[in-house]
C-alpha positions as CSV (number, residue, x, y, z in Angstrom):
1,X,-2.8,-9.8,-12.3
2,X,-1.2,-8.0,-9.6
3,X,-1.5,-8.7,-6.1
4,X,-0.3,-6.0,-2.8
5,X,0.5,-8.1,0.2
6,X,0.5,-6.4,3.4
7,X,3.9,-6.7,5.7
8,X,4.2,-5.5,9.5
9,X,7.1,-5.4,11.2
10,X,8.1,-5.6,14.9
11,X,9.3,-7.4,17.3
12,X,8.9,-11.5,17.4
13,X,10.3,-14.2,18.9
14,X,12.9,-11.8,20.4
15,X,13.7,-10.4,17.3
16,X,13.3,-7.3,14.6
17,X,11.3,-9.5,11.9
18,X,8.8,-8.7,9.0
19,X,5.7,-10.7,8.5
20,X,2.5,-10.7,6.9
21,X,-0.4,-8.8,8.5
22,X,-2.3,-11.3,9.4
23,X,-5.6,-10.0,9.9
24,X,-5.5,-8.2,6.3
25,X,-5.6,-10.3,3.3
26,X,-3.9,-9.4,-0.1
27,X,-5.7,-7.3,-2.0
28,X,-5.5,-7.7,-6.0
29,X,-5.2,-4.5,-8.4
30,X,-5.1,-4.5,-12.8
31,X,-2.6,-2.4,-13.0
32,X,0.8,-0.3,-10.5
33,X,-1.3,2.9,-11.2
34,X,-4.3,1.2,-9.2
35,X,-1.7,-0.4,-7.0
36,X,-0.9,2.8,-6.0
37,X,-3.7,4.1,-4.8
38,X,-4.6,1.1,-3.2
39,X,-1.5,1.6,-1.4
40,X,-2.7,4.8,-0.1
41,X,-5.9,4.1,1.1
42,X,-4.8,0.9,3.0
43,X,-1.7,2.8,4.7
44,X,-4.5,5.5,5.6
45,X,-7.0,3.0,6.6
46,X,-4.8,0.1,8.9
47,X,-2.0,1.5,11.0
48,X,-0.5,-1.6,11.7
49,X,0.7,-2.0,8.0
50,X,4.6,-1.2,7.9
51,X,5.0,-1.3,4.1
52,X,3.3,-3.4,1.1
53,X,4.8,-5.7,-1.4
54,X,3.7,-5.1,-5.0
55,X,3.8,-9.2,-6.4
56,X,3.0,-9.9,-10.5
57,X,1.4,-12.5,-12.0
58,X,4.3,-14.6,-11.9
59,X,5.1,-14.1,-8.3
60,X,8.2,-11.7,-8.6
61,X,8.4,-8.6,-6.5
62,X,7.2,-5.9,-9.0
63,X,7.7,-3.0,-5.8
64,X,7.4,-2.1,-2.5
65,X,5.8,0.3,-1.1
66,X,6.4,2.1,2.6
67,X,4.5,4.3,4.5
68,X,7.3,6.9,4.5
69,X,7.2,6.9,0.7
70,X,4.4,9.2,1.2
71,X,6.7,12.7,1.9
72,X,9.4,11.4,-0.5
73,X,9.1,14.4,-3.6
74,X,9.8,11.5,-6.2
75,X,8.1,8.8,-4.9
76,X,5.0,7.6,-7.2
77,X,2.6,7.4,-3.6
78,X,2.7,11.1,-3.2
79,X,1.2,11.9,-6.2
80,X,-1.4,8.8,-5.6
81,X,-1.7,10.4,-2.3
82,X,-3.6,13.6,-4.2
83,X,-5.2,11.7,-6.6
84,X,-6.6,10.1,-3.7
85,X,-7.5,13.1,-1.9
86,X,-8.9,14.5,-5.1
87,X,-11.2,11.6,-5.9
88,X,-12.2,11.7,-2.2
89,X,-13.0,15.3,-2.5
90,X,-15.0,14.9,-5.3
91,X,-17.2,12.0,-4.5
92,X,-18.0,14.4,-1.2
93,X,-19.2,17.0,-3.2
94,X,-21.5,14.7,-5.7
95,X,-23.3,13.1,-2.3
């Protein structure tokens, strides 16, 4: 099981830090195709997310993902980011 974990980052306690959002809980995903997507629609949905963490079953960092990573031509959330859009596009249509 995969689990994304939600990171802000800013200023605290006088300093540049990164910390969990706290008001967004981690959100668990099968597989990094679905993480990806997930990805998008939570950077779309909460602004105050600076970049998610991508953790595996056995806690390692599998990824990361950042909101910049959208515009990046080889970055896997660019093509979630149409797949998104797609599936968006066409649930609009069915309703």
């Amino acid at each position: 099981m995969l689990t994304l974990h939600p990171m802000t980052g800013g200023i605290r306690d006088g300093r540049h830090q990164q910390y969990p959002t706290p008001h967004i809980e981690p959100r668990p995903v099968d597989s990094e195709l679905a993480a990806e997507e997930a990805a998008v629609r939570l950077f779309s949905a909460y602004g105050s997310i600076s970049y998610l963490i991508l953790i595996g079953g056995d806690g390692e960092q599998v990824r990361e993902y950042r909101r910049g990573h959208f515009f990046q031509a080889k970055s896997p959330l660019r093509d979630a980011r149409h797949r998104v859009a797609a599936q968006n596009a066409s649930a609009t249509r069915a309703a």
